[in-house]
C-alpha positions as CSV (number, residue, x, y, z in Angstrom):
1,X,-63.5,7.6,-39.9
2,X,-61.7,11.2,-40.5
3,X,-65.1,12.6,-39.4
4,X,-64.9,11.0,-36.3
5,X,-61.4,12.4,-35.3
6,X,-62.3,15.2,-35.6
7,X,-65.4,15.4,-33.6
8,X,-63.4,13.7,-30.8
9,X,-60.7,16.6,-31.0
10,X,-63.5,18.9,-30.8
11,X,-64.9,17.3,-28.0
12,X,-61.4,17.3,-26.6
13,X,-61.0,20.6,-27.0
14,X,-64.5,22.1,-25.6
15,X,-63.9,19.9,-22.3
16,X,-60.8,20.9,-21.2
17,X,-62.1,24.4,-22.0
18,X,-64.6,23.7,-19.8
19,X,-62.7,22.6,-17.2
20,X,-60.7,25.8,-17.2
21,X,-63.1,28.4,-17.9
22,X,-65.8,27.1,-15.6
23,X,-64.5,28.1,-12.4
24,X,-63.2,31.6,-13.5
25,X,-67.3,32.2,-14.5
26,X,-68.3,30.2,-11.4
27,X,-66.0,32.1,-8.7
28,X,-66.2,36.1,-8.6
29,X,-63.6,37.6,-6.6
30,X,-61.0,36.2,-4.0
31,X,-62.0,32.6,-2.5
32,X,-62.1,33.5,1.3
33,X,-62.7,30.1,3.0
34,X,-59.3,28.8,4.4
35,X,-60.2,24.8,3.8
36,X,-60.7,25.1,0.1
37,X,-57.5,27.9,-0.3
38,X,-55.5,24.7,1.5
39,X,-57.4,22.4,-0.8
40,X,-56.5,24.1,-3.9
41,X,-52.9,24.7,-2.6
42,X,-52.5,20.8,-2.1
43,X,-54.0,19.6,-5.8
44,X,-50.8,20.4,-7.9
45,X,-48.8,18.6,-5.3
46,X,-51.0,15.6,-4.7
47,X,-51.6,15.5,-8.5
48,X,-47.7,14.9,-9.1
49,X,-47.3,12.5,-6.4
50,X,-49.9,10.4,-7.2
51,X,-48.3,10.6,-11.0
52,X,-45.0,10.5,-10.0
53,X,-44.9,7.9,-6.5
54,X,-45.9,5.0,-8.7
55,X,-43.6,5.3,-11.9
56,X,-40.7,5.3,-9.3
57,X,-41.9,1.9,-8.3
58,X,-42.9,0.6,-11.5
59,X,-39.8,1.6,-13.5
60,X,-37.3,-0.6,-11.9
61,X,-36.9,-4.4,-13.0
62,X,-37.5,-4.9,-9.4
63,X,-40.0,-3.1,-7.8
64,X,-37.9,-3.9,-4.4
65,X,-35.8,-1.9,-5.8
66,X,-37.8,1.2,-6.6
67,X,-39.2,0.8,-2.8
68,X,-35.7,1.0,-1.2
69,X,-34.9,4.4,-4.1
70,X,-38.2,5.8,-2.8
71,X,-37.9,5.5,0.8
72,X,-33.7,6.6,1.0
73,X,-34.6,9.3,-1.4
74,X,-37.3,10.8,1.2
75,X,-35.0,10.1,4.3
76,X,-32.2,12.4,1.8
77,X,-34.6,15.0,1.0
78,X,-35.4,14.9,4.9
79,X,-32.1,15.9,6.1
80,X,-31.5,18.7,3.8
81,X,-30.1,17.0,0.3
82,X,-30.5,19.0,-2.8
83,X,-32.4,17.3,-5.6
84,X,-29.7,16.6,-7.7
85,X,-27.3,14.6,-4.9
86,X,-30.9,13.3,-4.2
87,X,-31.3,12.1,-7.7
88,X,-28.0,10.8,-8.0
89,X,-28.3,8.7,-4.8
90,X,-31.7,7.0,-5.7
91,X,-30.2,6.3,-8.9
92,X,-27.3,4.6,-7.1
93,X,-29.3,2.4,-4.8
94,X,-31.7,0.9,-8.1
95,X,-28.5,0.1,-10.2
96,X,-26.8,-1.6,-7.3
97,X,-30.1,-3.6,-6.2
98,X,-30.8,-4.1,-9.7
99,X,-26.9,-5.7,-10.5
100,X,-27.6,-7.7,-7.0
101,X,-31.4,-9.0,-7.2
């Protein structure tokens, strides 16, 4: 059994490796097509919302209530609130759904 953790942390370890280092040996010099600089400007973003959108939802009693957070935080962040005030008003709207549903 303690053989087999350790061959899985090794294969752990040489994969994400992998993952890194491939590209840097792949790619010489600065990437000059304009879709895939976009692309690769997107990922980090798209990778935390897809992360991040459905834990807002999920984490509520009420998912209802998550939904309503979700939506009034972006219509906040759309007309110029700061994080924090954005933070503290999707925080607001889940307590007071969650003390009404």
């Amino acid at each position: 059994m303690r053989g087999n953790i350790i061959i899985y942390i090794l294969l752990a370890i040489v994969t994400t490796n992998f993952i890194r280092v491939l590209p840097m040996v792949l790619i010489k010099g600065r990437i000059k097509n304009r879709f895939v600089r976009s692309f690769l400007y997107y990922v980090p973003y798209v990778t935390l919302a897809v992360m991040t959108f459905p834990a807002i939802v999920e984490a509520t009693e009420n998912p209802l209530a998550g939904v309503v957070a979700l939506l009034a935080g972006i219509v906040a962040a759309w007309f110029g609130m700061g994080l924090f005030p954005v933070a503290v008003l999707c925080c607001v709207i889940v307590y007071a759904m969650e003390c009404v549903l």
